[in-house]
C-alpha positions as CSV (number, residue, x, y, z in Angstrom):
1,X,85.8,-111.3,-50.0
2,X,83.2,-109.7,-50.9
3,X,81.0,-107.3,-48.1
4,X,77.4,-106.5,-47.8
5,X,76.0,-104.4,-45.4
6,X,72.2,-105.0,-44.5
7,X,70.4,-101.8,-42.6
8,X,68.2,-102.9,-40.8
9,X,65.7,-101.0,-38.8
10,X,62.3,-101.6,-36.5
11,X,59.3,-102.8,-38.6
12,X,61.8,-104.0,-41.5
13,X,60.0,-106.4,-44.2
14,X,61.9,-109.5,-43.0
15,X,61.2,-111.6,-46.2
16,X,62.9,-108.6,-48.2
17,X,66.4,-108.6,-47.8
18,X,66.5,-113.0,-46.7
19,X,67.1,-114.8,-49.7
20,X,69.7,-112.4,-50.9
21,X,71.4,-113.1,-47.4
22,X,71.4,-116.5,-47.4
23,X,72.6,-116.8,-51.0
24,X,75.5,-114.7,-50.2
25,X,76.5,-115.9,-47.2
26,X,76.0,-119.5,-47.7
27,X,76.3,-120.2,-51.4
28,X,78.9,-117.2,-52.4
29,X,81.2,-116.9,-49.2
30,X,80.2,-113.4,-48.9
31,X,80.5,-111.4,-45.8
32,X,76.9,-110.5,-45.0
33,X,76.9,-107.4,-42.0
34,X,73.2,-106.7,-40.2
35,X,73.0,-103.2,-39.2
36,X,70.7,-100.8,-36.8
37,X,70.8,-97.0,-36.7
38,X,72.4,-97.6,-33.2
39,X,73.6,-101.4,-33.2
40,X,70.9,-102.3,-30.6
41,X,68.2,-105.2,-31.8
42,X,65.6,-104.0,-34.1
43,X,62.4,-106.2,-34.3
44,X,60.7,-107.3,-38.1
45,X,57.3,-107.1,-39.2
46,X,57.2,-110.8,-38.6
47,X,58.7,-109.9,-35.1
48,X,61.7,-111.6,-35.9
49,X,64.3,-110.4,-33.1
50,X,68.1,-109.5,-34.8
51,X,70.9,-108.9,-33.1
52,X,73.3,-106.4,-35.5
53,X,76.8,-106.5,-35.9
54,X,77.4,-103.0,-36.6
55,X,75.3,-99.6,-35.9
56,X,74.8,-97.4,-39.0
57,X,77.7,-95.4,-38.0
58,X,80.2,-98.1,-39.1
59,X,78.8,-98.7,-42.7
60,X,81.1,-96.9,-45.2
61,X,81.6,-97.2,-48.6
62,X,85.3,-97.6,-48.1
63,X,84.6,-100.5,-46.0
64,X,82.0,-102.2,-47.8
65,X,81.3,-103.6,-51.6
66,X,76.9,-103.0,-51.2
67,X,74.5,-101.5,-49.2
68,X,71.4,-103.5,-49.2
69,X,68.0,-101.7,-47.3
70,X,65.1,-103.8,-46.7
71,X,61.7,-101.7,-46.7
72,X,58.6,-102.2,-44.2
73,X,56.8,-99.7,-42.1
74,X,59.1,-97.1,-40.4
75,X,58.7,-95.1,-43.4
76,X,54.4,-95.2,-42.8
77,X,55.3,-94.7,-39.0
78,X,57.4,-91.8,-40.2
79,X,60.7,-93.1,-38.3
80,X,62.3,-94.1,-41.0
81,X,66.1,-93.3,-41.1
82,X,67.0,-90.9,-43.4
83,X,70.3,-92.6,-45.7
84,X,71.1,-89.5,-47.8
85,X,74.5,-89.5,-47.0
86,X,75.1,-93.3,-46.9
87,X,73.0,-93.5,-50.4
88,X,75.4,-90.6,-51.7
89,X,78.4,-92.3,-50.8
90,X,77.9,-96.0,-52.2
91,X,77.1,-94.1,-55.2
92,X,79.6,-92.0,-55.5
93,X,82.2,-94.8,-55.1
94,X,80.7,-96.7,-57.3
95,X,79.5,-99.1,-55.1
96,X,75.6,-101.5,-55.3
97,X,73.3,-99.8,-54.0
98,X,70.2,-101.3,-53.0
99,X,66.7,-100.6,-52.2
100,X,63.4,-102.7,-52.3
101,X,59.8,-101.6,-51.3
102,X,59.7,-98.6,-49.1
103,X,63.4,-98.2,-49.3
104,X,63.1,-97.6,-53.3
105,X,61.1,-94.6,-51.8
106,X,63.8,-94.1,-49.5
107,X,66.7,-93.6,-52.2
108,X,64.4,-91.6,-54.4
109,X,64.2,-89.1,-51.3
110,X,68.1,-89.1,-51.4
111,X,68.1,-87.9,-54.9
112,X,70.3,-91.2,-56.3
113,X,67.3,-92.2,-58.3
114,X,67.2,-88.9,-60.5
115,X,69.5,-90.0,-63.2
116,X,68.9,-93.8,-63.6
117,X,66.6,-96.5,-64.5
118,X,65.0,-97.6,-61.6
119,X,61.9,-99.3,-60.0
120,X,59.6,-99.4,-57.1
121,X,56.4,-100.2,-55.3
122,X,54.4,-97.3,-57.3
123,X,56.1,-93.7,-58.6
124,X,53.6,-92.0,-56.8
125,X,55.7,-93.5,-53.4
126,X,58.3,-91.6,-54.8
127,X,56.7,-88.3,-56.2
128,X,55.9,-87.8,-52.0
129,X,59.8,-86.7,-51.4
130,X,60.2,-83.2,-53.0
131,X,64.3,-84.5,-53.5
132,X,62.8,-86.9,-56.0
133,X,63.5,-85.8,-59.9
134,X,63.8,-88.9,-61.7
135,X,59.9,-89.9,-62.7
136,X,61.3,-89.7,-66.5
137,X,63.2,-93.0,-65.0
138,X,60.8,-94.8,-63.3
139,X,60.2,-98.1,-64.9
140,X,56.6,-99.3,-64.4
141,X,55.4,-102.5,-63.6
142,X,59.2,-104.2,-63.1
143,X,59.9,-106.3,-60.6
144,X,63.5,-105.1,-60.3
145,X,65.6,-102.6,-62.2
146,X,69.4,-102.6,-62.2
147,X,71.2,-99.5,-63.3
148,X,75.1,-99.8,-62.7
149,X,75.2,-100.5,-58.9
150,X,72.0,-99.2,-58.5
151,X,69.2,-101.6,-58.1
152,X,65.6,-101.0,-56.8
153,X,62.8,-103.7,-56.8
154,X,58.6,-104.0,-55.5
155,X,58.2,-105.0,-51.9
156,X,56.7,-108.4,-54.0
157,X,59.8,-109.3,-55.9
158,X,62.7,-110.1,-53.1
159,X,64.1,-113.1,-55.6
160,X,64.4,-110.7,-59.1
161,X,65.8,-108.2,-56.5
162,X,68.3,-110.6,-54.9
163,X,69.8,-111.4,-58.5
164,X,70.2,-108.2,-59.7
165,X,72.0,-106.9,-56.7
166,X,74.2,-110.5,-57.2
167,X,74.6,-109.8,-60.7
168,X,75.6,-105.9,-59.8
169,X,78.8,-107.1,-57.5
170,X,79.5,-109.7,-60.2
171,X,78.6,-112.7,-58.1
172,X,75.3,-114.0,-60.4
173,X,77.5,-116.9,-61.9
174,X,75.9,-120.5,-62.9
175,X,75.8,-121.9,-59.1
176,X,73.9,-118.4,-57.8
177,X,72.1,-118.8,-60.7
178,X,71.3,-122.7,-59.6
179,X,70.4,-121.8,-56.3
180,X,68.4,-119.1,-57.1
181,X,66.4,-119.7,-60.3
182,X,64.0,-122.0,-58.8
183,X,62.7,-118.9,-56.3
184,X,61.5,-117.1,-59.4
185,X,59.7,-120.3,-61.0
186,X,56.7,-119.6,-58.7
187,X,55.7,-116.4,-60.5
188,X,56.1,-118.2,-63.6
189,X,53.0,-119.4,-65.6
């Protein structure tokens, strides 16, 4: 079976990471793990109240197949976690690695970004972390970018974002492809 870790913090962009957890969960038998720095509840921008399974401190790369981070305002409020190690170790294993919106930013700081295609909300979000080599990468104005497990997406595209990190584990097959095709046809026309 395959498992997804979601990190979660305060302030995270509740619509982000959603459709890519219901899809998994529901439509692909996936097992989809909420995390928190310290497992406690953590509170959306939408104030949705979530309950983790799992603090940060039990998200490995041994134990799971992707790590998917939401963005929202803890990077603004400066309170952001900092997932250098985490990021380094999905992609050193070879495992997806995702970030949308502020957590693009987020994996830039790591340094993960340097070497691959990737995206996010604006490269000058990413030119703030000094960590952050990769601008020769950065592919403007795309909604999502998948390189190897590596997928980054715009805080406005949580549908192209949640089928590439499907089609990254191998799970974007005709009925995820069913279910989810019909998200996108709103940006359409």
């Amino acid at each position: 079976m395959t498992r997804i870790a979601i990190a979660l913090q305060n302030d995270f962009a509740d619509w982000e990471p959603a459709l890519l957890m219901a899809a998994a969960r529901y439509y692909l038998d996936c097992d989809v793990v909420t995390a928190s720095p310290d497992g406690a509840p953590v509170v959306s921008m939408g104030g949705l109240k979530v309950t983790p399974d799992i603090g940060y401190d039990a998200i490995s790369a041994d134990a799971f197949d992707a790590l998917v981070i939401p963005g929202g305002y803890a990077w603004e409020k400066g309170v952001a976690y900092d997932f250098t190690d985490m990021a380094t170790a999905f992609r050193d294993q070879g495992k997806v690695l995702g970030g949308i919106c502020a957590a693009a930013s987020a994996l830039a700081a790591t340094g993960v970004l340097n070497t691959v295609a990737h995206t996010g909300n604006a490269l000058a979000s990413h030119q703030r972390y000094p960590t952050y080599l990769g601008a020769a990468h950065y592919v403007d104005q795309a909604p999502a970018v998948r390189d190897g497990g590596i997928v980054t997406a715009a805080g406005s595209s949580p549908d192209t974002f949640a089928i590439e990190v499907l089609k990254a584990l191998d799970l974007y097959g005709p009925e995820a492809e069913a279910e989810l095709s019909s998200f996108a046809a709103e940006h359409r026309g």
